[in-house]
C-alpha positions as CSV (number, residue, x, y, z in Angstrom):
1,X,64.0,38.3,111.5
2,X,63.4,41.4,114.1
3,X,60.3,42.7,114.3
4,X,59.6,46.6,115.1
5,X,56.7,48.5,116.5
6,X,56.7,51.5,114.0
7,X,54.2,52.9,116.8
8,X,56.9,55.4,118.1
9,X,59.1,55.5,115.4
10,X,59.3,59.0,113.3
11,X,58.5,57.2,110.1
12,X,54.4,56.4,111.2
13,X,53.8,60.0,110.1
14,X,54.5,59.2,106.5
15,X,53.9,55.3,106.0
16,X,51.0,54.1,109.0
17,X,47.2,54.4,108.4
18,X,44.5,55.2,105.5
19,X,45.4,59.1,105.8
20,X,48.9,57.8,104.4
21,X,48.1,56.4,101.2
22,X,49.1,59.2,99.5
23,X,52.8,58.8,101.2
24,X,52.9,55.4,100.2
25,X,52.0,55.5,96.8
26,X,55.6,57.3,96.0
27,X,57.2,55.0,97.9
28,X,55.5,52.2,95.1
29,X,56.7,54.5,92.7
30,X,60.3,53.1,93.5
31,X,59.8,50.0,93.6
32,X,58.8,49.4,97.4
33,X,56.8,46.5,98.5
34,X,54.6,46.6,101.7
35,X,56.8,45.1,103.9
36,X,59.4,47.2,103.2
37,X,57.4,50.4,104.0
38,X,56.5,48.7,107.0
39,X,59.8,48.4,108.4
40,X,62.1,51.3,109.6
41,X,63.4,53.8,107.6
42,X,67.0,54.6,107.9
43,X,68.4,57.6,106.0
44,X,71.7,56.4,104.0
45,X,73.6,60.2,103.5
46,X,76.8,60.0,102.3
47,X,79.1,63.0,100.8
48,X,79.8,61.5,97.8
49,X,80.8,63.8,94.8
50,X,83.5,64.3,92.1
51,X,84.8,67.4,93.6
52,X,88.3,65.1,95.0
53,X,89.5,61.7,95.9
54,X,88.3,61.8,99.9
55,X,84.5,62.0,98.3
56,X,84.3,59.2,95.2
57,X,84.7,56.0,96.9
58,X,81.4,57.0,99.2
59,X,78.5,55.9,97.1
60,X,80.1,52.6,97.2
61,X,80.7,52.3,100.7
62,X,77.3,53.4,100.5
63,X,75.1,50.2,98.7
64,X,77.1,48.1,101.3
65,X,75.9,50.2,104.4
66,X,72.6,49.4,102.7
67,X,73.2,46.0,102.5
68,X,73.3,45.8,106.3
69,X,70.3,47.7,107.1
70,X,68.2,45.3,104.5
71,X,69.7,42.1,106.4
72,X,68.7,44.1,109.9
73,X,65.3,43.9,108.2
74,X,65.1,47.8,108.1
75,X,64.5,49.7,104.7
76,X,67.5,51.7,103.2
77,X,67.0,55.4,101.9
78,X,70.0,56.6,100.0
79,X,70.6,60.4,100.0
80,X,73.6,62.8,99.8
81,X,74.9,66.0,100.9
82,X,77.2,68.5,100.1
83,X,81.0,68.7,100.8
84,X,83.8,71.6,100.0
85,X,87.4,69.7,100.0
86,X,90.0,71.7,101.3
87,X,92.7,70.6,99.3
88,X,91.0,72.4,96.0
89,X,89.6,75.3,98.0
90,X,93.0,76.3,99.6
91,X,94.6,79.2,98.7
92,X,92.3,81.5,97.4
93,X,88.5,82.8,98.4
94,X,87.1,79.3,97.6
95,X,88.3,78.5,101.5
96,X,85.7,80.7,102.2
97,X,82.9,78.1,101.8
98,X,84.7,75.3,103.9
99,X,83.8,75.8,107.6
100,X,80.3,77.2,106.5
101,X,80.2,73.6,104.9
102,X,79.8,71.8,108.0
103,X,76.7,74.0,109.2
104,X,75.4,73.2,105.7
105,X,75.8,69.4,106.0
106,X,73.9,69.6,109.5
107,X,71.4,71.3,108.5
108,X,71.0,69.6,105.1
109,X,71.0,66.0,106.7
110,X,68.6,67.6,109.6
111,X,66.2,69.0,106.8
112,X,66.3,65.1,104.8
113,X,65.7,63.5,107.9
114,X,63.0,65.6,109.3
115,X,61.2,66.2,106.2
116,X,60.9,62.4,105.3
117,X,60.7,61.2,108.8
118,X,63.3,58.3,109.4
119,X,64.0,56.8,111.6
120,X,67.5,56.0,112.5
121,X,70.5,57.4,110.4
122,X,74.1,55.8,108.5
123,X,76.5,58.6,107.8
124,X,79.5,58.5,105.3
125,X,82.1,61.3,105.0
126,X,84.9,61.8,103.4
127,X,86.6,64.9,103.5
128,X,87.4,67.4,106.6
129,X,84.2,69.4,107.3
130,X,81.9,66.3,106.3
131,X,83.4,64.2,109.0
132,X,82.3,66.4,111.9
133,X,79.0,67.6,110.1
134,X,77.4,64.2,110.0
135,X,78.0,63.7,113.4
136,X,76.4,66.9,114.4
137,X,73.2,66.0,112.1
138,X,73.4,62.3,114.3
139,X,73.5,64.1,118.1
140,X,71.1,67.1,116.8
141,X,68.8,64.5,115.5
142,X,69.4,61.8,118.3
143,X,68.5,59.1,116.4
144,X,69.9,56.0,116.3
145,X,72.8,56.8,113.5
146,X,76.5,55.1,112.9
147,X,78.7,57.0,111.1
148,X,81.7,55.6,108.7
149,X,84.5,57.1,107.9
150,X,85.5,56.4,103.6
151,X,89.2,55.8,104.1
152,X,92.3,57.4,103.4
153,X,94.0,57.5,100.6
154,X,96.9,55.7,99.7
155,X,100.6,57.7,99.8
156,X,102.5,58.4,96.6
157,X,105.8,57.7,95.9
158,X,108.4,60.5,94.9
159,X,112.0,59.5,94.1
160,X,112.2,56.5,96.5
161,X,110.2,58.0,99.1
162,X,106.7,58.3,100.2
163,X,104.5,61.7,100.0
164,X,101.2,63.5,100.5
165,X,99.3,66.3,99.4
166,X,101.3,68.6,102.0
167,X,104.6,67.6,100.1
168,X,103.0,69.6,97.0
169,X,101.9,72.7,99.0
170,X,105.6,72.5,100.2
171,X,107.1,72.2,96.6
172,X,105.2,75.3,95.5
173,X,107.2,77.3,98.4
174,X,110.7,75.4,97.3
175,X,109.6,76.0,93.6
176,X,108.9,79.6,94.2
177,X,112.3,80.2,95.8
178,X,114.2,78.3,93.1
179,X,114.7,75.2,94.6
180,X,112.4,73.0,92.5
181,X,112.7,72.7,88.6
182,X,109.1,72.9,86.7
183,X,109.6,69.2,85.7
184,X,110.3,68.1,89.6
185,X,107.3,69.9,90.5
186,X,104.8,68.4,88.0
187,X,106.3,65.0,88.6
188,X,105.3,65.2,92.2
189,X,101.9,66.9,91.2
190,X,100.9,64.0,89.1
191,X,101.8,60.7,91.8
192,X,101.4,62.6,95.5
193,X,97.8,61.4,95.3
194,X,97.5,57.8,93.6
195,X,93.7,56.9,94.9
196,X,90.6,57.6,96.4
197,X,90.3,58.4,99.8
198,X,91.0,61.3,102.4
199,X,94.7,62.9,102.4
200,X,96.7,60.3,104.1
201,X,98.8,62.3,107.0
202,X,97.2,63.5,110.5
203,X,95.3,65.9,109.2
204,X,91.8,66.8,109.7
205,X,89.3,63.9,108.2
206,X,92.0,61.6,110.1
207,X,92.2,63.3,112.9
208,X,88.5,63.3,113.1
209,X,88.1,59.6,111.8
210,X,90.0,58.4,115.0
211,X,87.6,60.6,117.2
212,X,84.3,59.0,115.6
213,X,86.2,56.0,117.1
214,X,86.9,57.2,120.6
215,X,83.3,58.9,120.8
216,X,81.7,55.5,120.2
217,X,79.8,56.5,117.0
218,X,82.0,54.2,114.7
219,X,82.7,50.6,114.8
220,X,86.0,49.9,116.0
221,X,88.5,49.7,113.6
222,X,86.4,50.8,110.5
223,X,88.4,54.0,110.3
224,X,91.7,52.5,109.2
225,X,91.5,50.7,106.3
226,X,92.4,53.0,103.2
227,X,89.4,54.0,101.0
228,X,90.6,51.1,97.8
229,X,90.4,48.7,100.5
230,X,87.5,46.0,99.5
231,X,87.6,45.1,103.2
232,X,85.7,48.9,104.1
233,X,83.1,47.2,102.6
234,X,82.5,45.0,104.8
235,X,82.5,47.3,108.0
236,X,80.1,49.3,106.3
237,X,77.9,46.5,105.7
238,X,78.1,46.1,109.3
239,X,77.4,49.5,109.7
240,X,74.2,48.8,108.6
241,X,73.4,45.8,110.7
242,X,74.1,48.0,113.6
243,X,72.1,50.7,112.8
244,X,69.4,48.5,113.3
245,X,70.3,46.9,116.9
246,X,70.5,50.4,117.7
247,X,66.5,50.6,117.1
248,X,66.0,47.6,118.5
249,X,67.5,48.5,121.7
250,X,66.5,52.5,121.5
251,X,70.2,53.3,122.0
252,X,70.4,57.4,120.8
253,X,73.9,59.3,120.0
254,X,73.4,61.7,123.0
255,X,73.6,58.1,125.3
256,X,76.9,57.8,123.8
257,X,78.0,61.2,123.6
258,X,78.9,62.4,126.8
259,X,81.2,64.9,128.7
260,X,83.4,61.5,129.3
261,X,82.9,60.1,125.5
262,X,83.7,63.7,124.4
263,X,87.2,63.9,126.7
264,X,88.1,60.6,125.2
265,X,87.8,62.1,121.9
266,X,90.1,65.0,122.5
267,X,92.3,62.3,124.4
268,X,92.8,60.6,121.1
269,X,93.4,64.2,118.8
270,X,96.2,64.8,120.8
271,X,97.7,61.3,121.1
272,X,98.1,61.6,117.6
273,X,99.2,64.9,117.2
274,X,95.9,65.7,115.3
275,X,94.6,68.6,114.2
276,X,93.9,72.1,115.5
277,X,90.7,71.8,113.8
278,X,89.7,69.1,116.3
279,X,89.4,72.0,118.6
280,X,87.0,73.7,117.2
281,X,84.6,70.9,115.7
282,X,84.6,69.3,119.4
283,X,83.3,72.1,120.9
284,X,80.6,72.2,118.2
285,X,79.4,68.4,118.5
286,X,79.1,68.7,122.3
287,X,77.2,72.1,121.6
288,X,74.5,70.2,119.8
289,X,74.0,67.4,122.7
290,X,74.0,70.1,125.0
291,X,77.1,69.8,126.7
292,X,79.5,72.4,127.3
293,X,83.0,72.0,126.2
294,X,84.9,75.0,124.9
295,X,88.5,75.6,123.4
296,X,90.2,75.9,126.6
297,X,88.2,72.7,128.2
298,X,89.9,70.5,125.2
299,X,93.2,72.3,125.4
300,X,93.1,71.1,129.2
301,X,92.6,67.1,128.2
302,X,95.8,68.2,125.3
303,X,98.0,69.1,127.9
304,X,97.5,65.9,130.2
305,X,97.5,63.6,127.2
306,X,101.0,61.9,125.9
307,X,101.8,62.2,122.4
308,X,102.0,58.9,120.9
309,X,101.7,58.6,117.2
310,X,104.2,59.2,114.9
311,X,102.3,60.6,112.0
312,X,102.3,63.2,109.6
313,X,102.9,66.2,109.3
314,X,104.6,66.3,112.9
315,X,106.0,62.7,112.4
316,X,106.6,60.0,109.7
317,X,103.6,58.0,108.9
318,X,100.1,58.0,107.4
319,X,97.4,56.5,107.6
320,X,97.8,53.2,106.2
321,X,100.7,52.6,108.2
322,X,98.8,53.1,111.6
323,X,96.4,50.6,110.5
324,X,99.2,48.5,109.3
325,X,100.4,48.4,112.4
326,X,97.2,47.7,114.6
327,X,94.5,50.7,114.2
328,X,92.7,52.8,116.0
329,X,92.1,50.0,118.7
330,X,95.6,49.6,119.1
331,X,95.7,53.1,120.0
332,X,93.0,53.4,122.3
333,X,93.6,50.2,124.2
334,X,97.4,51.9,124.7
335,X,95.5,54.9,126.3
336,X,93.1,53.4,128.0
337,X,95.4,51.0,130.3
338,X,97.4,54.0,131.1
339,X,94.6,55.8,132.7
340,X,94.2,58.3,129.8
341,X,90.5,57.3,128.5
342,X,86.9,56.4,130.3
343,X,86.5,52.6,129.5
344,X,82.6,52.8,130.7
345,X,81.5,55.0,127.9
346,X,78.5,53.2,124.9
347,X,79.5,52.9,121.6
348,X,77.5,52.0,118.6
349,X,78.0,48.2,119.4
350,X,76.0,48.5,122.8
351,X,79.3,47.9,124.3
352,X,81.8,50.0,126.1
353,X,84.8,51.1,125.0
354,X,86.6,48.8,127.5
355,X,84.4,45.9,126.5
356,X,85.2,46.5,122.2
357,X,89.0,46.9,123.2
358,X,88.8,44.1,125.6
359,X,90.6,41.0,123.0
360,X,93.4,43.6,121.8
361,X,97.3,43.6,123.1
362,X,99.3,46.2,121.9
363,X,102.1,44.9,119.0
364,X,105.7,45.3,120.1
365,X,106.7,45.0,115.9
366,X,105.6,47.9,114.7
367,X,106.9,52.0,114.9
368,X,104.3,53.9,114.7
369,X,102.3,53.7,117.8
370,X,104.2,54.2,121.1
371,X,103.7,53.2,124.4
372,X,102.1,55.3,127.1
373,X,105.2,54.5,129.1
374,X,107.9,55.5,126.1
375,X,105.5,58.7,124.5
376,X,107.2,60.8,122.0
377,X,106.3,63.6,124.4
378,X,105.0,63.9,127.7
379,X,102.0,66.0,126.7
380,X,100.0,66.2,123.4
381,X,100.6,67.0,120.1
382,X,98.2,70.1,120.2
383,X,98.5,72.5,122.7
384,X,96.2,75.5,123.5
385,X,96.8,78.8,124.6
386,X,96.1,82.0,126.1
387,X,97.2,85.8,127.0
388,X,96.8,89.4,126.0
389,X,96.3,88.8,122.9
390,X,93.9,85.7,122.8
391,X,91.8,86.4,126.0
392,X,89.4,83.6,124.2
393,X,92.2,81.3,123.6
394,X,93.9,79.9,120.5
395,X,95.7,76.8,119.3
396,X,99.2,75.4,118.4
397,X,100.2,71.8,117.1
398,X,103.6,71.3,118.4
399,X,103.9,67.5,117.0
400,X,107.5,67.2,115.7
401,X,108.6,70.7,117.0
402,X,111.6,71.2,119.1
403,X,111.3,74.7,120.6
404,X,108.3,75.9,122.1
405,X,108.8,79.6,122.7
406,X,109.4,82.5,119.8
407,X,109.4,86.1,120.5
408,X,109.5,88.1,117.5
409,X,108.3,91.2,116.1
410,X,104.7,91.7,113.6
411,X,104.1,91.9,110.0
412,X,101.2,92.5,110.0
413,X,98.4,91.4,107.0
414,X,94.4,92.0,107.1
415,X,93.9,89.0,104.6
416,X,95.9,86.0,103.5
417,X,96.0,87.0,99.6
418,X,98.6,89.6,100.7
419,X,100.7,87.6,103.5
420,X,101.0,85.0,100.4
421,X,101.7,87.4,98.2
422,X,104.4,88.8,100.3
423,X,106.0,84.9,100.8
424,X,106.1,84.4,98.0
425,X,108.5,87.1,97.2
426,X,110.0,85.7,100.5
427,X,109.5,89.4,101.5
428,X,109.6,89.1,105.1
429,X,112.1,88.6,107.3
430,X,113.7,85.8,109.7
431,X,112.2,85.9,113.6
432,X,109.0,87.6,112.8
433,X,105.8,86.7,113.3
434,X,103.4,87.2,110.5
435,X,99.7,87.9,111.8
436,X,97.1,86.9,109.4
437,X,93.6,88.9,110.4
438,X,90.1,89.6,109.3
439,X,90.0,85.9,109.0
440,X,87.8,84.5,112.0
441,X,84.4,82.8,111.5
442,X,82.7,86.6,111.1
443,X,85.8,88.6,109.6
444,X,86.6,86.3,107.1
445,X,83.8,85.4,106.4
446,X,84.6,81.6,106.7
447,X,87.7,81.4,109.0
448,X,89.7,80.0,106.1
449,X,92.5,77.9,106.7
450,X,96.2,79.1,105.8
451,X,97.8,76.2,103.9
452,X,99.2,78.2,101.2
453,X,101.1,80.4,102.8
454,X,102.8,77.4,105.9
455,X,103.4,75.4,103.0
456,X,105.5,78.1,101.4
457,X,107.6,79.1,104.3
458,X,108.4,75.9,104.9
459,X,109.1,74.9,100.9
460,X,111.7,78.2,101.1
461,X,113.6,76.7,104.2
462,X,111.9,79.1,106.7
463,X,109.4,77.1,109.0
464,X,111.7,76.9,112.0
465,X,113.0,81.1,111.3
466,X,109.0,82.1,111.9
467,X,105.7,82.5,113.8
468,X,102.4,83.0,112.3
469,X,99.3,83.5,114.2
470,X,95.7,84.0,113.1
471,X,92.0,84.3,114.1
472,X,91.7,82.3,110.7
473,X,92.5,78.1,110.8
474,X,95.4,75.7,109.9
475,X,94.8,73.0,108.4
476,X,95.3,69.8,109.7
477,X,98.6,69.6,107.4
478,X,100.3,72.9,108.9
479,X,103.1,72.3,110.9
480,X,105.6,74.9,112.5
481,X,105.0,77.5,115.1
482,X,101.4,78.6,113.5
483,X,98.3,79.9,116.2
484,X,95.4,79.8,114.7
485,X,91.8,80.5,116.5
486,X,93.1,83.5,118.2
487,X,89.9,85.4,120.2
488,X,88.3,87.2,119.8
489,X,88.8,87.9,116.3
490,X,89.6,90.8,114.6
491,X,86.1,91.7,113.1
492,X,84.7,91.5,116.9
493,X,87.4,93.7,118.1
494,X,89.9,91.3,119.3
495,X,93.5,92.3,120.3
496,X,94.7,90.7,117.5
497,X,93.0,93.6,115.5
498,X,95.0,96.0,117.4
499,X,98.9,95.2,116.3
500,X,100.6,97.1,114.8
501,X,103.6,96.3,112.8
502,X,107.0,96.3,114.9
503,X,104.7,95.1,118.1
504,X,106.7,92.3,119.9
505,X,104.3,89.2,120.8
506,X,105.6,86.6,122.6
507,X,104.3,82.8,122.4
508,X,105.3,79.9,125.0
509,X,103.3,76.7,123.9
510,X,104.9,75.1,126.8
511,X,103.5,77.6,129.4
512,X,100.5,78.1,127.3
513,X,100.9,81.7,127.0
514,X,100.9,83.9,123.6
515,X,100.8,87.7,124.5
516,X,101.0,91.1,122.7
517,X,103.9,92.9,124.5
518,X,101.9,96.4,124.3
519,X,101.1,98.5,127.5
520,X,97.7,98.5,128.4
521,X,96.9,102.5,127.9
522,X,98.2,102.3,124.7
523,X,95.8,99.8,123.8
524,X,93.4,101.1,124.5
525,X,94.3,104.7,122.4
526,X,94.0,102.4,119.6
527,X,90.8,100.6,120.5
528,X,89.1,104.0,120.7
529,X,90.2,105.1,117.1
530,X,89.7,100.9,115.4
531,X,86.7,100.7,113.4
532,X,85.2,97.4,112.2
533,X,86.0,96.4,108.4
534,X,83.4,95.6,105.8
535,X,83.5,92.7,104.0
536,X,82.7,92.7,100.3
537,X,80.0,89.7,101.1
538,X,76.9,91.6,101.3
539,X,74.7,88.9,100.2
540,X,74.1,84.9,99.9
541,X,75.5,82.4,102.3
542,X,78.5,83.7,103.2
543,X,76.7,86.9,104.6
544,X,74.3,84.8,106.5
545,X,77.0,83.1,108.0
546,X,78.5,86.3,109.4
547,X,75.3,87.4,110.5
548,X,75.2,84.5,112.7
549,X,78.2,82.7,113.6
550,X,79.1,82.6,117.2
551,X,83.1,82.7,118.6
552,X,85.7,79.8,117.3
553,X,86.3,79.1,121.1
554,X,83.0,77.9,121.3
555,X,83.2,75.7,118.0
556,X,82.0,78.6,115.6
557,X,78.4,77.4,115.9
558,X,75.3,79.0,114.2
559,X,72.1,78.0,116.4
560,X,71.3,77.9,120.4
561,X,72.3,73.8,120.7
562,X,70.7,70.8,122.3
563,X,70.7,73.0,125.7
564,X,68.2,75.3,124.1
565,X,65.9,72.3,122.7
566,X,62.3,72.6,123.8
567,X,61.3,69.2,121.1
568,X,63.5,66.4,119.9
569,X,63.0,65.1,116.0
570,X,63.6,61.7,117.3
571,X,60.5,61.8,119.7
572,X,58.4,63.6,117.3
């Protein structure tokens, strides 16, 4: 059985020495026995709650994860955290509260840790925001900490064929225009989502599972198996055990998250025709280790990076079926002998990359994972861009699409209740492009994501017929011609708060180009007369937010970062 020095470890200050009997008599309170207040503490945080299926397997994953860290002779402490699921807050002001979410796990997970003083840290997460959230507690906090993704969920079936969640945001749109009966529409309803576990397609919390992969704070492979799986038990039991050779060998999160650990990551976002969203919680995790790594520095891995996954929403799998047909690994072994990753980066097993990936061979039987020498494109899924009308940048997923260019003239909207509104009336018209604004990180506030209203162009036949563009998000579902991210954002100013309806804007997300076709004098006429919009958030979180939030180009972050860091929790 290991042995630890608690001599440097955080949790001394609450459990070493006669001034601590106070501490220690809660901790007899619950049942602890001296040794196990003499051994390391490791905060247990998962996101589980009863707000949706990504969440309610967690606090099962959970007692295994504890498990480990009691065979690694280190002493569990169970705590959770908050989560907002996207799926139930889409669509109305509810999506207000998901992006602040993230910033509320941090800090909640910071504000646990620091207050009780342990020592190392296990993170489980479920749905979008929490996956990206605990892993910006783990590099704020720098101590040793792996983090588990709960699984996806398994797909439903719908007359002979498979589905998501995205298939029911579609329906609504097809319903709405007359092309779904009631009864079609709440069959689908009741089977799209059969289990626990994360929506199944490439959306966000997958995108981001495969990234806790590639940046070496997951195990390999324990991001594939579906959330029913008994077998995630076992790899977060293992969790646990590694947590605590991660003490034993003082191996910290910001050693493994690096400028290379953090390419890799966006290597593997576009392989698989991620999410857009990747693109802005990147930027935020290297922000807390102190490393610099903006929109446009991701776009530039995106656009060297072969598109190689055929999942959904751009392709035709979920999930399950990559982890069917050989995982994560599989993927990053594919990349990595074709040049596309950095083999010498640490993970969480005190390995390298290269080393973990070393005993896998890429299986020839399967469809879902390509070669790097047969891509199904050249360049990623997601692609970023930049012009007149997004001096900041913004971003595209072009998984699955054919053309890349769209010229068209604005309707313009300054909210998405009334660009929704107008859809669903299908009161717009065929080669515009709707702009959604007053929906960035400060505008908003929230920078929600626009589900809703994809989902319904495409349900009435129309994805292909339109652009949208916001300084909102997309979630990791959308799929079409939609630019989200624009900068800066309306509420700041941005160009984007400047069109006017009839204003051609022209997008090439193969030159990665999107610009506002509007000489430059008589932009600026109307940036002399634009005055900024109030919001109707005058108080409470989302205010606070608003008050603080920097630019989604640099991850829509709310404190200085690890640059700024004058003391380190885990050296306290």
């Amino acid at each position: 059985m290991t042995q630890f020095d608690k001599s440097k470890l955080p949790s001394r200050h609450v459990s070493v020495g006669p001034e601590r009997a106070p501490h220690r008599s809660y901790y007899y309170a619950m049942g602890m026995t001296e040794e196990d207040i003499a051994k390391p503490f490791v905060g247990v945080v998962s996101c589980w709650n009863e707000a949706a299926p990504c969440n309610i397997a967690l606090m099962r994953q959970a007692q295994s994860a504890k498990a480990g860290v009691k065979a690694g002779s280190g002493t569990p402490r169970e705590f959770c955290t908050i989560t907002v699921t996207d799926g139930i807050a889409m669509g109305h002001e509810g999506m207000k509260s998901s992006l602040i979410s993230r910033e509320v796990i941090a800090d909640s997970v910071e504000l646990t840790m620091r207050g009780h003083c342990y020592d190392a840290m296990i993170g489980l997460a479920g749905c979008d925001k929490s996956l990206p959230g605990l892993m910006m507690a783990m590099l704020r906090l720098n101590v040793p900490s792996v983090f588990m993704y709960g699984g996806s969920i398994m797909p439903g079936e719908f007359k002979g064929r498979d589905v998501t969640v995205l298939d029911v945001f579609e329906a609504v749109g097809q319903h709405a225009a007359g092309k779904m009966p009631d009864e079609d529409l709440h069959e689908l309803e009741c089977v799209a989502c059969p289990s626990a576990g994360a929506c199944g397609g490439q959306f966000t919390a997958n995108t981001m599972a495969c990234v806790s992969e590639a940046i070496g704070l997951a195990l390999p492979n324990s991001a594939g198996a579906p959330a029913p799986y008994e077998s995630r038990d076992a790899y977060a039991e293992a969790s646990g055990r590694a947590v605590m050779n991660l003490i034993a060998n003082n191996i910290r999160p910001r050693d493994i998250v690096t400028r290379k650990s953090m390419e890799n990551a966006a290597t593997v976002v576009a392989a698989t025709g991620g999410s857009t969203n990747g693109a802005l919680h990147l930027p935020a995790m290297a922000h807390e280790a102190g490393i610099d790594f903006d929109l446009m520095e991701v776009a530039e891995i995106f656009k060297k990076t072969p598109y190689i996954a055929d999942l959904k929403p751009g392709g035709q799998y979920v999930a399950k079926d990559m982890y069917e047909a050989g995982g994560v690994p599989m993927l990053l072994k594919t990349l990595l002998e074709g040049g596309y990753l950095h083999g010498d980066c640490l993970t969480v097993t005190g390995k390298t990359l290269a080393e973990n990936l070393e005993e896998i061979t890429f299986n020839p039987d399967q469809k879902v994972i390509y070669p790097v020498t047969n891509p199904i494109t050249p360049t990623g899924g997601v692609v970023g861009l930049k012009g007149s009308l997004a001096p900041d940048g913004a971003i595209v997923k072009v998984a699955g699409m054919e053309v890349l260019q769209f010229e068209g003239k604005a309707r313009c909207f300054d909210c998405e209740e009334d660009a929704f509104a107008a859809v669903e009336k299908e009161d717009y018209q065929a080669g515009e492009v709707i702009v959604i604004r007053y929906e960035g990180p400060k505008g908003g506030p929230g920078m929600r994501e626009m589900l809703s209203t994809t989902s319904a162009i495409y349900g009435q036949g129309n994805g292909d017929k339109v652009a949208l563009i916001t300084d909102g998000r997309f979630s990791g579902a959308t799929r079409g011609f939609c630019i989200g991210h624009v900068g800066p954002e309306a509420a700041e100013g941005g160009p984007i708060a400047l069109i006017e309806d009839g204003d051609t804007i022209r997008i090439d997300a193969e030159a990665g180009t999107i610009d506002l076709m509007v000489e430059a004098d008589v932009l600026a006429t109307r940036k002399a007369a634009w005055q900024p919009r109030e919001t109707d958030f005058a108080s409470g979180t989302l205010w606070k937010y608003a008050q603080g939030v920097g630019p989604a180009h640099k991850g829509a972050v709310t404190h200085p970062g690890g640059a700024k860091e004058k003391k380190q929790y885990a050296d306290i």
